[in-house]
N, C-alpha and C positions, 0 to 999 in steps of 0.2 A: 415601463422599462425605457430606460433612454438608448436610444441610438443612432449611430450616425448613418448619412450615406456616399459618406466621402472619406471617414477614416481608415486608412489601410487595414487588410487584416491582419489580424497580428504576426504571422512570418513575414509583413513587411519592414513589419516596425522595427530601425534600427539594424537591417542586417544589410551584407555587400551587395543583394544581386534582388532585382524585384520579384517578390513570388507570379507565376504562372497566372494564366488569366482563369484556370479554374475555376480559383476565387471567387465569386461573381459579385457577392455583396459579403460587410464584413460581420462576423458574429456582433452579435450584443454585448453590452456591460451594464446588464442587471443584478451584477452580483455586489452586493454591498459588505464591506469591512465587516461587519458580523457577523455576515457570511462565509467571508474568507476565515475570521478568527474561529471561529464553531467547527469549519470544515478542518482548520488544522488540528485539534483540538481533539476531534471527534474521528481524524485520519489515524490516532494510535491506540485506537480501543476498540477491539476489533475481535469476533467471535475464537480468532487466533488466540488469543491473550486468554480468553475466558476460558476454553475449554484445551486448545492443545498445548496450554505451559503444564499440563498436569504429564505430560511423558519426560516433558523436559525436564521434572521436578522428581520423577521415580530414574530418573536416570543418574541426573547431575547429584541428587542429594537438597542440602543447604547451599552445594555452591552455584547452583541456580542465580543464586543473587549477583555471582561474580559472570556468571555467564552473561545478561544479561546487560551486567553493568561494559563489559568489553564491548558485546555486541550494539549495544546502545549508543558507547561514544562513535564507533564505525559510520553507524546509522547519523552521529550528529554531523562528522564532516562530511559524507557525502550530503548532506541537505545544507549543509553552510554551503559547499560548492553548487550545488544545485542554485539556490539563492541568489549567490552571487552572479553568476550566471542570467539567471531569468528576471532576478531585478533588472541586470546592465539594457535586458531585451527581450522584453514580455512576452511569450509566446506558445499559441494552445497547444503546438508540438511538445513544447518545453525540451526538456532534455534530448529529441527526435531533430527538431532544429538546429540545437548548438551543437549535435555530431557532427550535422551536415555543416554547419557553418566551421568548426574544428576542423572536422577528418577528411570529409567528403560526401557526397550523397549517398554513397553507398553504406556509410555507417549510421547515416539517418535513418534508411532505407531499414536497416536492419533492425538499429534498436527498436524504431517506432514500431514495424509490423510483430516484432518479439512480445513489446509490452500487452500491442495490442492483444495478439493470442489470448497473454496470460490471463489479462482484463476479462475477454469473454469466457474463457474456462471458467474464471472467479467468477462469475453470475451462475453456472450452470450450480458448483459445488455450492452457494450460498445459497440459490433456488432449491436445491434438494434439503440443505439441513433444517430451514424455515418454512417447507412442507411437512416435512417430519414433525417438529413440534406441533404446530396446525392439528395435523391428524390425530397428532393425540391428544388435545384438546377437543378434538370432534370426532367421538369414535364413529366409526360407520362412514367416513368420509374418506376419499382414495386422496395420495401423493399427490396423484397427476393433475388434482383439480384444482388444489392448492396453489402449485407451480403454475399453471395458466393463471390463474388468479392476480398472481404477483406479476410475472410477465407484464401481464396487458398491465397495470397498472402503473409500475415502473416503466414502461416503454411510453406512455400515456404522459406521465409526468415527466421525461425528459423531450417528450416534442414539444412542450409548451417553452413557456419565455425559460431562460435561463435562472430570473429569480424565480420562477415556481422547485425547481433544481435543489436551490439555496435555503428555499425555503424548510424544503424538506429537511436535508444534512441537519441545517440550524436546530433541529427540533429534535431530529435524533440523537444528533452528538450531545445536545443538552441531556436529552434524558439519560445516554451511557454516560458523561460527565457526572451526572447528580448521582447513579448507581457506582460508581469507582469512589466518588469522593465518601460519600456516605460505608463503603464496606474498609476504605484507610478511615476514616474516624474512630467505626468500631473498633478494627482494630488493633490502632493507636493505646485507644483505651485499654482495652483487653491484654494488649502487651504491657502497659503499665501500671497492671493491674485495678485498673480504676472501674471498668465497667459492672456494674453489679453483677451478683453470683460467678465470677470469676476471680481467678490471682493468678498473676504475673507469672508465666514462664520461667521467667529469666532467660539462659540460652542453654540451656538445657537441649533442648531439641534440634540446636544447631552445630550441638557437639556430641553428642552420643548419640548410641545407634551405627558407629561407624565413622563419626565424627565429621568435618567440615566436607571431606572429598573422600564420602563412604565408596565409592566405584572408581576413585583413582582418576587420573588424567582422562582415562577413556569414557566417565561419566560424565567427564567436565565437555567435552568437546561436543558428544549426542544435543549436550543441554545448549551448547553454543548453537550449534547448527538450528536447533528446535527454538533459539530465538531471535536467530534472524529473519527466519519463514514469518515470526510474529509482527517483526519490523514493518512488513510492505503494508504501505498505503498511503505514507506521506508524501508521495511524489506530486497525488491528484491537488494538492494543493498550489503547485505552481503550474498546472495544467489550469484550474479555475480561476487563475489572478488573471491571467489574459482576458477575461470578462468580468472583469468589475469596474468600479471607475474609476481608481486610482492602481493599476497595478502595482506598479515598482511598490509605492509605500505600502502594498497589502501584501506582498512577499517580504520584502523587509521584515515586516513585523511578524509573519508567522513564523518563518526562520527562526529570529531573535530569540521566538521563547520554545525552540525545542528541545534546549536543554532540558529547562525543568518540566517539561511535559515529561521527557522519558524517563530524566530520574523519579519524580512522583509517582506517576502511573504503571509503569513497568518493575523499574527496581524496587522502590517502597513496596509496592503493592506483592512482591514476590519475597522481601524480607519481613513481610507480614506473616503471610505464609506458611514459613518455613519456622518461625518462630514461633508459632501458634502452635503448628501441627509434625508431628512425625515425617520424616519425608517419606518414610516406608508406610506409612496409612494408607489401606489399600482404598478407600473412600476419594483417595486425591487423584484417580486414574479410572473410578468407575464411576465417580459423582462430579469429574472437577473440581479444583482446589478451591475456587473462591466459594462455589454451593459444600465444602466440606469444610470449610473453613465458618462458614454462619452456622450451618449447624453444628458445629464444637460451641459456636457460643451461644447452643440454646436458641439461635434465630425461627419461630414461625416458619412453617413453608419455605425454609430457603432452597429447594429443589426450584419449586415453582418461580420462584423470585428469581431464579438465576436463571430460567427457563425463558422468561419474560427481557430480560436484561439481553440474552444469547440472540432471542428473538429479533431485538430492534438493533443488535451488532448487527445481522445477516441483512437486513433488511437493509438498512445506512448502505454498506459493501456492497449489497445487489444497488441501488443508486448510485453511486458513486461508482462504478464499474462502467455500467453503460453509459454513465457521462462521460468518464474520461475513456472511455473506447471510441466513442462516435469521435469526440473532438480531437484526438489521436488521428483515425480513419481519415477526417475534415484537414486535419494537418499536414499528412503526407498527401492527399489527391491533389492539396493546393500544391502542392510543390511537386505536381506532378510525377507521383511515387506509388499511382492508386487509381483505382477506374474512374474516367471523368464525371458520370454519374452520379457518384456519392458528393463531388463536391457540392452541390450547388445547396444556396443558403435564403430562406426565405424567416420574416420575421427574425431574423440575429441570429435561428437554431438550423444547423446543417442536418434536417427533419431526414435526409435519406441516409447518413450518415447512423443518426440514431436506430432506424430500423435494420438496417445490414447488420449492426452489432447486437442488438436486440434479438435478432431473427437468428443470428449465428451462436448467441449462448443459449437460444430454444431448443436449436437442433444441438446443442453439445446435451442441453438436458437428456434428449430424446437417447442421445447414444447412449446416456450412464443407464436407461433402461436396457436397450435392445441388448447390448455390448459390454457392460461395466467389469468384464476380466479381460476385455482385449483393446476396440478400440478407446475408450474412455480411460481406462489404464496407460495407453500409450499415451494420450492427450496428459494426464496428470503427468507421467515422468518427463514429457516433452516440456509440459512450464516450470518441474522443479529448480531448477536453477535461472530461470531468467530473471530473474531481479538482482543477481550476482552480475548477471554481466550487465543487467543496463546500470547497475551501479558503479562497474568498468568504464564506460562509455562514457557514465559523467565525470570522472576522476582524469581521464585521459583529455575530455572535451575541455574543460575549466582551465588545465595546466595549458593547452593552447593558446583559449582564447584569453584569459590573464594578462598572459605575456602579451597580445595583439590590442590589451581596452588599454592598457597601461601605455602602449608607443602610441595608438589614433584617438584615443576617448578617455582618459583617466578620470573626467568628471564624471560616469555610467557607471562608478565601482562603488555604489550605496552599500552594498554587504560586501566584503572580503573576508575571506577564506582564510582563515588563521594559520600562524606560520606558514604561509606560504612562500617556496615552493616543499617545505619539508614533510606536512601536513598530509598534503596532496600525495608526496610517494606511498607516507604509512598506510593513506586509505587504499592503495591500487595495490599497496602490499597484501593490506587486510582481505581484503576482496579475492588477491589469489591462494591466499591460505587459505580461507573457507571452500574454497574450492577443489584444493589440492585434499585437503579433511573430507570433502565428498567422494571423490573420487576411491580414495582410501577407505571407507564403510563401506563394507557388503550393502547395508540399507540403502546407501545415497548414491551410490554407484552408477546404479541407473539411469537415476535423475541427470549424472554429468554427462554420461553417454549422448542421451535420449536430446535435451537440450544443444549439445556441442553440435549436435547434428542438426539441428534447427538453425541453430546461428551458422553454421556453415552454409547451411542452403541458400539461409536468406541472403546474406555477404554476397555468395557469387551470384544469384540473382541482381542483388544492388549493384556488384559490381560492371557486372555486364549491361544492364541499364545505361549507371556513368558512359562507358566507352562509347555504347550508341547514339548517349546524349552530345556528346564529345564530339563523334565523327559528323554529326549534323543530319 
């Protein structure tokens, strides 16, 4: 792994004020362009996708595919702005950075400890679903032996270099890659009839039964909501450019192509689907749609095979969790937002950073035991909505700093943010509709509650920080 011991670390690079001497030595950049391509690649195929677009899909109907495709472009301009942003100035906060560089520190303060929450909740709920299959691959063997299993292992693998990290994702995402593109070939086929022992649909199935918007506006919007929760994950990709060796052009480029990442893999992969199968097939909510979808064409074991497929989702998402958690964690102590402790950085990896967030989605596991209707309940509605608002945060951060690269730095704007500044209001628009649609479900309800109360804490904690930083 190469690294320096004079390069700033990365919330130095390119912002107004020098980070905090936390800091002490800078991360690494052992993350190599294949790794960056693989992690974005492998950031939108996600156990989410495999298994909960099946409520989305007995919800919405066929129009699943429109949900999708809305919720999709949402998802592309905030990661165009996101992009732009972290190309202009690379950094392992990412989006936790450019608030505080936007709004203030108290909105860094918030977003970054927000994400991070979510991040370790996300290990616990990934640790239990990839226990579960485990177990029942090896009857006679407990949950809980599994979940340590993985633990040590992914906490293991992210104290090492940061390409061992890369390494992993790289292998994962190929394998969910090679399992998404191979079940759109099938079917491709199958929809045009070409696959043997099969004939063509037609759209039959996407119009009867109740037709395109069997459940009305109110099916359509459950189905929206159930596809933005599918959205999160491509953030951690501009979290991991700050250690590679060329950031700006390794953001650049995975930006670029998330267009057609989402329309392939999401929307195709959901107009597959729905054209294959009934959306009333009670198999697509007790089997999931893509394992009820191989078996409509006759696939071998497709239970097992999608088992195996769900498997290496959980597993990528526990990785990828605890890396972008620690280097979150490693982001705000540097910028003194975090206990001094966690900062420090030996071999490129903020090794105490990793175990604190490590250590803290163990004991989330442990709650979903002890507690899993009270306190691990609260924990879940507490992160439902945080990816709405740090997707606020970067909508509101970009339209600042935009305006600030464009007067002092116009040369740092490698990606820009389309139609801007008009782009920018639709997504902070879109972002409070989804919200305002929470709010309004009995189901989602909660989750805005539960959430607003988080970000409110965290705010006047941040804020009250600021003043004392301020007062000196």
């Amino acid at each position: 792994m190469s690294q320096s011991t004079t390069t700033a670390p990365p919330e130095q690079r390119g912002t107004d004020r020098p980070a905090p001497a936390q800091a002490d030595a800078p991360l690494g950049n052992g993350l190599k362009q294949r790794h960056l391509s693989m992690i974005a690649l492998g950031g939108v195929i996600g156990a989410g996708l495999f298994v909960g677009s099946g409520a989305g899909i007995a919800a919405a109907g066929p129009s699943i595919v429109l949900a999708y495709a809305v919720s999709g472009l949402l998802v592309m301009f905030v990661m165009r702005m996101l992009g732009e942003m972290s190309a202009a100035n690379p950094a392992s906060g990412s989006f936790s950075v450019h608030a505080e560089r936007a709004i203030g520190p108290w909105a860094g303060f918030t977003a970054g400890w927000m994400f991070w929450t979510l991040l370790v909740v996300g290990v616990a709920i990934e640790a239990i679903g990839a226990a579960h299959i485990l177990a029942g691959w090896f009857p006679g063997t407990p949950s809980w032996m599994w979940v340590l299993v993985l633990m040590v292992v992914f906490t293991v693998a992210n104290l090492g270099a940061v390409a061992r990290f890369g390494e992993f994702e790289f292998w994962f995402a190929a394998l969910k890659i090679g399992a998404i593109g191979l079940f759109l070939g099938l079917g491709v086929l199958a929809v045009l009839g070409l696959l043997p022992g099969t004939s063509s649909p037609g759209a039959g199935n996407l119009l009867h039964d109740g037709g395109f918007l069997p459940n009305g506006v109110d099916g359509l919007l459950v189905g929206l909501l159930a596809s933005v929760v599918a959205y999160g994950g491509l953030e951690t990709v501009t979290i991991a450019a700050a250690e590679s060796e060329d950031p700006v052009r390794g953001v650049a480029k995975a930006v670029r192509t998330t267009m057609w990442r989402i329309a392939v893999v999401y929307v195709g992969s959901m107009l597959v689907i729905v054209t294959l199968l009934p959306w009333n097939d009670p198999a697509v909510t007790e089997h999931g749609p893509y394992a009820a979808t191989l078996d409509h064409l006759g696939i071998p074991a497709a239970g097992q095979i999608m088992n195996v497929v769900i498997l290496i989702a959980l597993l990528s998402a526990m990785n990828a969790n605890i890396y972008g958690s620690s280097r979150m964690a490693y982001s705000l102590v540097a910028r003194g937002q975090g206990p001094k402790a966690l900062g420090k950085v030996s071999g490129g990896v903020p090794r105490r950073a990793v175990l604190a967030s490590a250590g803290f989605g163990f004991v989330t596991v442990l709650l979903s035991y002890w507690y899993p209707d009270t306190l691990f309940a609260w924990l879940l509605n507490m992160v439902g909505g945080v990816i709405l608002i740090v997707w606020g945060f970067i909508a509101v951060s970009q339209f600042v700093l935009r305006r600030r690269l464009e007067r002092e730095a116009p040369g740092k704007l490698v990606v820009k943010m389309w139609g801007f500044p008009y782009l920018t209001w639709v997504a902070l628009a879109g972002v409070a509709g989804v919200l305002v649609l929470m709010a309004l479900g009995e189901d989602t309800r909660t989750q805005v509650v539960f959430t607003g109360g988080l970000t409110a804490a965290l705010a006047a904690t941040g804020y009250a920080m600021q003043r004392r930083a301020a007062r000196g």
